[in-house]
N, C-alpha and C positions, 0 to 999 in steps of 0.2 A: 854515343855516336849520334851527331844529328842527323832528323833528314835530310834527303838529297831536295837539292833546290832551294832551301828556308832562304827565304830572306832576312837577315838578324843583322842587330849591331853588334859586333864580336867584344866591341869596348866594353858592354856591358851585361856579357854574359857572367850567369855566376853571380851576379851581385842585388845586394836589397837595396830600400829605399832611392831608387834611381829619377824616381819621377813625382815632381811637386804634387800632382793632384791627377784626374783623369782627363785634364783638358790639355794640361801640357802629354800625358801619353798618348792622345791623339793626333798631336801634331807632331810626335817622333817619326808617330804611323805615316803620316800625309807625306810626310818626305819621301821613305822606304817606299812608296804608293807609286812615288814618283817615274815609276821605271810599268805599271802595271801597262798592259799592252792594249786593253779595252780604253779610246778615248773619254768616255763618261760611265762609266759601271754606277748603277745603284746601291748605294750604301747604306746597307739593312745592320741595323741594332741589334741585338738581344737585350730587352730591357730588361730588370732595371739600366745595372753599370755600362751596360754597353754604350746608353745613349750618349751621355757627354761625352763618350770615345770619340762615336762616329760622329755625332756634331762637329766635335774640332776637326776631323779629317775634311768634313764637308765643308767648312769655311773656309782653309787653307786650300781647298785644294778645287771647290765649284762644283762638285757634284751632288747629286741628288739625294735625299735621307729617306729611309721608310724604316720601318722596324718588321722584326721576323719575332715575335711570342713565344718564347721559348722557357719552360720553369722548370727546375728539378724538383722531383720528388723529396721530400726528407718526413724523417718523424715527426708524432707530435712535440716530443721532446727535444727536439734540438732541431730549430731552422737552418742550420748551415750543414748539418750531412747528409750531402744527397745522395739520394739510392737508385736515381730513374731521371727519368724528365717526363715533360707533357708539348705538345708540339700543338701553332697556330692551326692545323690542321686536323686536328682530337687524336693522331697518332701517339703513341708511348712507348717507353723503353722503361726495361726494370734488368738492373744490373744482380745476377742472383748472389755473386761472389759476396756485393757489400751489404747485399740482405739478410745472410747466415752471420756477415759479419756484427751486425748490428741486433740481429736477434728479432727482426721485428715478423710478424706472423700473417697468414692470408687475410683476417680480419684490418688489420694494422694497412695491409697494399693497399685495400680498397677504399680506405677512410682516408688513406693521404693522399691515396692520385684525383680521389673524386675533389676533394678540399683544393689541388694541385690543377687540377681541370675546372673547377669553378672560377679559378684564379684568374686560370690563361685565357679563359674565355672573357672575363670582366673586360681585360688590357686588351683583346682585339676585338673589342667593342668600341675603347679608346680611342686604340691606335689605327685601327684597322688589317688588314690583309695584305700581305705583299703581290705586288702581281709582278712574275716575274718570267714567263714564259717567253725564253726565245733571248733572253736578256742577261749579261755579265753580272754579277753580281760580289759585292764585298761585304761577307760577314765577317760583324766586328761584335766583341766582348770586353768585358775590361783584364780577363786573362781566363787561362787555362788552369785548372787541376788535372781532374782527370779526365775532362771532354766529355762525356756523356750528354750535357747539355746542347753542346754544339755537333756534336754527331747526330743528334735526331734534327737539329737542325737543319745542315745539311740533307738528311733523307729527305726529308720535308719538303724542302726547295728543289732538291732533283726532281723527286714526284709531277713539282708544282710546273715545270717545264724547263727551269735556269739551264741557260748555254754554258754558263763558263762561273767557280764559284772560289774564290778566292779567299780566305782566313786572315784576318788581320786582329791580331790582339799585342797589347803592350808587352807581357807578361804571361810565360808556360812553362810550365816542367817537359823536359824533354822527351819523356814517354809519350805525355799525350799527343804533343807536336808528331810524333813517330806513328803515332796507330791510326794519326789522321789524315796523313798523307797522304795511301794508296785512295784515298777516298774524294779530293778536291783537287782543283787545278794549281794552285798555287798556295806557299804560306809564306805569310810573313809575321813574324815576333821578333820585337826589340829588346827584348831581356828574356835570352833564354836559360832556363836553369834545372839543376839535375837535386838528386839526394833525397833522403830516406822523408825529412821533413818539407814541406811545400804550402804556405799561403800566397794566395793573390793578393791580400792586403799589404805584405812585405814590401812589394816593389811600389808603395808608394808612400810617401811621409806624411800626404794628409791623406787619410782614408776616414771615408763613412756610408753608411746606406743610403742608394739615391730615391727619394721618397717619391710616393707618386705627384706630388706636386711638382716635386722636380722634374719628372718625367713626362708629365703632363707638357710644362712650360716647354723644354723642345722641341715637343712635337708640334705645338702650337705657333713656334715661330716661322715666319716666311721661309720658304724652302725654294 
């Protein structure tokens, strides 16, 4: 069941490799955007993959880029399962369910959030701060698992003052779209999809890690 409100393209629910790269998934977004009721909302990233999201949104569509610092936690043994995140604000979340899952122990928390926290601090050294008090806001990722990254997110930016905070990712499993609903003003995702298995690399044909160089280059460019 989806939530109530999603903004989705119904053509391409359900289905893999829908989108060339993560430049063309942000200009499915800019369209779907089309209808958002904030005339210029600020279009915050989550870096890495977020950025060339929200870049194409902001060039198709004129509004403004900043980034929101957002990292999951994972072990040292495998950079892609995250257990937690770490937030632009030194906030954290540690998910206990995938921690028993994982096996990983009290020593283990505090060696990855600190490692996790040294990270996010470098990138909003970078990047900088979002200032967003009083102000609509579009947080963009290059897709959803299981949300954890984007839900501290969000706290984050409520904390920080945002009027109104809208989600926009190419690509979500339907759960997470669903537990993050009661929590923002609006969503929108272009390829939503359900079942037992779920990558965000799926819904795209060319996928890679965006390096900090490349991340750098974005943020570098005229805004």
């Amino acid at each position: 069941m989806l939530p109530p409100g999603l903004i989705e393209e119904p053509e391409l629910r359900n289905r893999v490799a829908v989108f060339r790269d993560r430049g063309e998934a942000g200009e499915v977004l800019a369209d779907l955007l089309a209808q958002e009721e904030d005339a210029e909302p600020l279009v915050l990233a989550i870096p890495a993959g977020g950025a060339p999201v929200a870049a194409a949104i902001c060039r198709r569509r004129g509004w403004p880029l900043g980034f929101a610092v957002v990292s999951k936690i994972t072990p040292a043994f495998n950079s892609e399962l995250g257990y937690g995140a770490v937030a632009f604000d030194g906030s954290t979340s540690i998910d206990r369910e995938r921690v028993r899952g994982l096996g990983v122990g009290d020593e283990d928390i505090a060696a990855d959030t600190l490692r996790t926290k040294e990270k996010v601090a470098r990138r909003v050294r970078a990047l900088g701060l979002p200032v967003v008090a009083d102000r609509s806001v579009v947080l963009v990722d290059d897709g959803l698992a299981s949300g954890t990254t984007m839900r501290l997110a969000v706290t984050a930016l409520r904390r920080c003052g945002a009027r109104r905070i809208v989600i926009a990712v190419p690509t979500a499993h339907t759960e997470a779209l669903r537990s993050l609903q009661p929590e923002v003003d609006a969503l929108v995702c272009a390829n939503v999809r359900g079942g037992w298995r779920f990558a965000v690399a799926d819904a795209y044909r060319s996928w890679h890690d965006v390096s900090d160089e490349e991340l750098h280059l974005i943020a570098d460019r005229p805004r």
